[in-house]
Legacy VTK file of the C-alpha trace (Angstrom):
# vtk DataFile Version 3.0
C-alpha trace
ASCII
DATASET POLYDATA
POINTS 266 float
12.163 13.217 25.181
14.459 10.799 24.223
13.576 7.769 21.986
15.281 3.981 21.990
16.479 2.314 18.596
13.486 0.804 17.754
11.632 3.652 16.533
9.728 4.154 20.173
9.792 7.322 22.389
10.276 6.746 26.142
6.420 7.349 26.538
5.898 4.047 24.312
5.005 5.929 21.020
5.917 5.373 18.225
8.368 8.218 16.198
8.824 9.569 12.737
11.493 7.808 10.865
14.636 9.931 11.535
16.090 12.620 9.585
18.577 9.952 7.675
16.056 7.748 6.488
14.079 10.966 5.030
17.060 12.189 3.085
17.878 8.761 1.872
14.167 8.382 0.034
15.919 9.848 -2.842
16.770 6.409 -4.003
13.626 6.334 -5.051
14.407 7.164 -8.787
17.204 4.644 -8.384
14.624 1.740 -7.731
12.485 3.139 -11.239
15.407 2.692 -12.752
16.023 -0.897 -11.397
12.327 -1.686 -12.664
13.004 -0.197 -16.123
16.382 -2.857 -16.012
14.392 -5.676 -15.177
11.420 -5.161 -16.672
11.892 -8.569 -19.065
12.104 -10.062 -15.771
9.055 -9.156 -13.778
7.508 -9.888 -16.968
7.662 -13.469 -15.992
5.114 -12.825 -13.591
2.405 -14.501 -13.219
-0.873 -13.533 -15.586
-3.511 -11.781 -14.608
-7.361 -12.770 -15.467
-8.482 -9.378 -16.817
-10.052 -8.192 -13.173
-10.346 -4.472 -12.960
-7.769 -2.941 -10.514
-8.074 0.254 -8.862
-4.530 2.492 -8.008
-4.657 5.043 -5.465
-2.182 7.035 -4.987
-0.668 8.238 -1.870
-0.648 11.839 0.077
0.534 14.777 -2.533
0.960 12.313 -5.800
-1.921 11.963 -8.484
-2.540 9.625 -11.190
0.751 9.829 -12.787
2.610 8.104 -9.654
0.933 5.457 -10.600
1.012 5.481 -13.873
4.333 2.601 -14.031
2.142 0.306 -11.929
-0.632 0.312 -14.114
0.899 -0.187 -16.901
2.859 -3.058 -15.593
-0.356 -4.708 -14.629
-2.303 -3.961 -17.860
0.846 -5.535 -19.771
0.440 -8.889 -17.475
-3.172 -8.897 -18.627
-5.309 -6.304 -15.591
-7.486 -3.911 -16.617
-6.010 -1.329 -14.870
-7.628 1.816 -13.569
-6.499 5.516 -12.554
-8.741 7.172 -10.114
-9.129 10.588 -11.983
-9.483 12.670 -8.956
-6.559 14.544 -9.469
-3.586 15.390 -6.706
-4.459 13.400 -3.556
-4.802 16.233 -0.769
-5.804 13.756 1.682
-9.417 13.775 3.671
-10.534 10.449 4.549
-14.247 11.194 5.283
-14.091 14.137 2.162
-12.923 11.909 -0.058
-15.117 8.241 0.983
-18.242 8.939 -1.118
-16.157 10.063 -4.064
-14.382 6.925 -3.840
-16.550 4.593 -3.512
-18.710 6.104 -6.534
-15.249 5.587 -8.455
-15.489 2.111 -7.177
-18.982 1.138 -8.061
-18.367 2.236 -11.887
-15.472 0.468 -12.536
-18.001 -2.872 -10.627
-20.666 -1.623 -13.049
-18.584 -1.758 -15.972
-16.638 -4.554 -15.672
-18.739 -7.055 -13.980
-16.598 -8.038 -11.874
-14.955 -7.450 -8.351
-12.246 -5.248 -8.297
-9.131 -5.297 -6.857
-7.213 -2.164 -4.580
-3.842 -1.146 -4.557
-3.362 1.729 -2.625
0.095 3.432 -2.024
0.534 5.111 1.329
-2.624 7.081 2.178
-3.955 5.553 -1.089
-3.561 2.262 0.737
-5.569 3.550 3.860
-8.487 4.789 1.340
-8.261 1.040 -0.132
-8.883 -0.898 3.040
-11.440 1.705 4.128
-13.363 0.696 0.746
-12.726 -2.709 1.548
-14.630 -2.223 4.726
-17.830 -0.241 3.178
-18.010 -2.119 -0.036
-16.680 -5.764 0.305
-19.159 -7.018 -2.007
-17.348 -5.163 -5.067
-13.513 -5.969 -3.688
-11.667 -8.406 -4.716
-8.586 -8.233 -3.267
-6.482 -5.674 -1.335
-2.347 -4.346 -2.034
-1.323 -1.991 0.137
2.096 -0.083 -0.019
3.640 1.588 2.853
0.446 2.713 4.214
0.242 3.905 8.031
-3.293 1.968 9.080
-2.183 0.594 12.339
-0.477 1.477 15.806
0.071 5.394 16.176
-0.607 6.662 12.899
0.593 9.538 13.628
3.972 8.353 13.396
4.839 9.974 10.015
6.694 12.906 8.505
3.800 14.481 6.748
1.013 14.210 9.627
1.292 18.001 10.246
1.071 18.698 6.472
-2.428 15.954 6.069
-3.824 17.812 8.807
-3.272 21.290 7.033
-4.041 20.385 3.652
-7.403 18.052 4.320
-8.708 20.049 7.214
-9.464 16.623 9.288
-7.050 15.591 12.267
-6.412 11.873 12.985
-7.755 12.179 16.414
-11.087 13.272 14.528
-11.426 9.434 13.188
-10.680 7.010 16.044
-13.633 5.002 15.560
-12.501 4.438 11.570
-9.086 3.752 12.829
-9.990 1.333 14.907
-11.434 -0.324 12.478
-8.780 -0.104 9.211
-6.039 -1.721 11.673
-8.638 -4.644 11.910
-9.092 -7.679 9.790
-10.840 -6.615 6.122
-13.791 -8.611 4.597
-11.685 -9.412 1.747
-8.112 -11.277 1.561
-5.298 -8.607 2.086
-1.696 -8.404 1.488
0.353 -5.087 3.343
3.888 -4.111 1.914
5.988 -2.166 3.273
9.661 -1.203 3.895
11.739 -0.850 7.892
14.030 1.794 5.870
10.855 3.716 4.634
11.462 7.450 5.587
8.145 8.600 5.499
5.989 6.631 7.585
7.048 4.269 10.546
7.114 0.757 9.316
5.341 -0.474 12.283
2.224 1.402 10.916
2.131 -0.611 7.953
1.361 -3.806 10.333
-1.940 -5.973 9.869
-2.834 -8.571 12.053
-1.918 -11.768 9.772
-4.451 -14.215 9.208
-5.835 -17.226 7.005
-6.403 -14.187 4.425
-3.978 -11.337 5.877
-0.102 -10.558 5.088
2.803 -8.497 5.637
5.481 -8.694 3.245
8.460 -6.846 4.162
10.944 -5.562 1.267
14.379 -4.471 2.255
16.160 -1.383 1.938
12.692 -0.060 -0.240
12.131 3.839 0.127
8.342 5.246 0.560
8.748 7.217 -2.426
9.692 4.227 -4.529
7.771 1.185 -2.782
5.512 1.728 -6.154
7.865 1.232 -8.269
10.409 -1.259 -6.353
10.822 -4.366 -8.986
10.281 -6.525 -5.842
7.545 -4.837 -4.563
6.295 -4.962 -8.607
6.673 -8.735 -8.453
4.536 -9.169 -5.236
1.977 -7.138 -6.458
1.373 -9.385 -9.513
1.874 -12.623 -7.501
-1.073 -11.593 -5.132
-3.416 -10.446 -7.739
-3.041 -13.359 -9.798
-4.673 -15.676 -7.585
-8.180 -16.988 -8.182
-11.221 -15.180 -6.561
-11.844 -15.565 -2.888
-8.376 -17.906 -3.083
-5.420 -16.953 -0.757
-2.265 -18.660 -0.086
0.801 -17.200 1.953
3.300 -15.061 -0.625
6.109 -17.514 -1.672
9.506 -15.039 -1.007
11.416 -17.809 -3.858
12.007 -16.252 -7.428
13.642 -13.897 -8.677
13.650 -10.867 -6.221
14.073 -14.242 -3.191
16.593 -11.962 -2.072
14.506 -8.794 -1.765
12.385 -9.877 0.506
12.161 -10.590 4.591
11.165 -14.323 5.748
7.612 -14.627 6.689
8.437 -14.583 10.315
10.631 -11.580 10.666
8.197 -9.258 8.543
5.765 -9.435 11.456
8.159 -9.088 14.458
7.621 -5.732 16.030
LINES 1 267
266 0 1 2 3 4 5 6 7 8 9 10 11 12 13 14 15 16 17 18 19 20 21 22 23 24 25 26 27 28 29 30 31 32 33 34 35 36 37 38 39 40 41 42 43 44 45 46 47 48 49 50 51 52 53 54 55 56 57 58 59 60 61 62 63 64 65 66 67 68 69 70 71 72 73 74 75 76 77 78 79 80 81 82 83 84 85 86 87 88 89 90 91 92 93 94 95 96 97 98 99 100 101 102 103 104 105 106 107 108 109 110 111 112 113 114 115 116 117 118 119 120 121 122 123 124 125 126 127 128 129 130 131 132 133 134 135 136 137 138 139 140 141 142 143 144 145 146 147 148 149 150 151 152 153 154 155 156 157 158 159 160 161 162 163 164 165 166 167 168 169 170 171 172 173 174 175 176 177 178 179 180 181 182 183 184 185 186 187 188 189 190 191 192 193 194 195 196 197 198 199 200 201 202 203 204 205 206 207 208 209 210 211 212 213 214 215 216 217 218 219 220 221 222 223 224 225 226 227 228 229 230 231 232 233 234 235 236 237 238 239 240 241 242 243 244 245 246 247 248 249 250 251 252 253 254 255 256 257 258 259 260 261 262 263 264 265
């Protein structure tokens, strides 16, 4: 079956990204390094409030993949949090209750509602938290995360299905409802050149409360540590509770970054 430039099959599905985008991810460590070059300039970001923040991390990676983004937001004033569950071997139903105990300790402790940033399937376990648990969210980040359209539209579906022991088709009811509008304000990044996941999968539905923020040339592999995708993360957290306003793509990574209207053309 053939498929047309725009990531479809002839049948209307959506595809994998293509065998040159996968081999390109390996710029990933290039964009770390980019980060580590700039970091006196996404310090300029603005301050956080103190709010806990959760990182989950995507399908394969553990604690330490996240480890850069935490420490970037405890250093602009978060109280940052790893989610000490070890490698993430996917299960979205096996892992909920574990999660959302993870979730109501860090509430406990802090006081406070607490904000998600999931990358990949971390960012699928984030808005599905978001939908049991609102009243302990406080806001949502997610980074290349396949949520919407034909999920199954990645590279690795094969290997989630293996390694969890759950299929996608096993969930359509939760589907249905993570590609929907969240409870809580919610900002999706995400990348056209990712090689992991199809981009179009990383689409919400924007709102008053809901973005997509595109970032060019970004690889799956290093959307976590992308300095632009860095500064957007800090930008959205650092707005007030229950406050949203629309990303502003001026500043320093300006360049980085799709307009408004182009990042949600499909």
């Amino acid at each position: 079956m053939s498929s047309g430039p725009d990531g479809t099959r002839d049948s209307g599905r959506l595809r994998p990204p293509g065998i040159g985008l996968l081999l390109a991810e390996a710029r990933g460590l290039l964009e770390f390094n980019a980060s580590l070059l700039l970091s006196p300039l996404l310090m300029r970001a603005p301050r956080g409030d103190g709010h806990p923040v959760l990182a989950l991390p995507g399908f394969l990676a553990s604690d330490l993949s996240m480890a850069p983004m935490r420490r970037y937001l405890s250093e602009l004033g978060y109280e940052a949090h790893a989610w000490r569950m070890g490698r993430n071997l996917g299960g979205l139903g096996r892992m909920r209750d574990s999660l959302r105990m993870r979730l109501a300790e860090i509430h406990a402790a802090s006081r406070r509602k607490v904000s998600l940033i999931g990358w990949s399937l971390g960012g699928v376990y984030a808005r599905d938290l978001a939908l049991q648990a609102p009243e302990m969210v406080r806001y949502v980040v997610t980074l290349g995360s396949p949520f919407a359209n034909d999920v199954r539209a990645t590279n690795v579906t094969r290997l989630y299905e293996a390694l969890s022991g759950e299929r996608v088709e096993d969930f359509a009811e939760q589907r249905e409802a993570l590609a929907g509008d969240l409870p809580v304000p919610t900002s999706s990044i995400y990348s056209r050149a990712d090689g992991i996941v199809n981009w179009r999968t990383c689409l919400l539905r924007p709102s008053a409360r809901a973005e997509n923020i595109e970032v060019h040339l970004a690889s799956h592999i290093g959307l976590g540590v992308n300095p632009a995708a860095l500064w957007a993360v800090a930008d959205r957290l650092a707005q007030s509770e229950g406050e949203f306003r629309p990303f502003d793509r001026a500043g320093p990574f300006a360049i980085a970054y799709a307009p408004a209207e182009q990042a949600v053309s499909a």
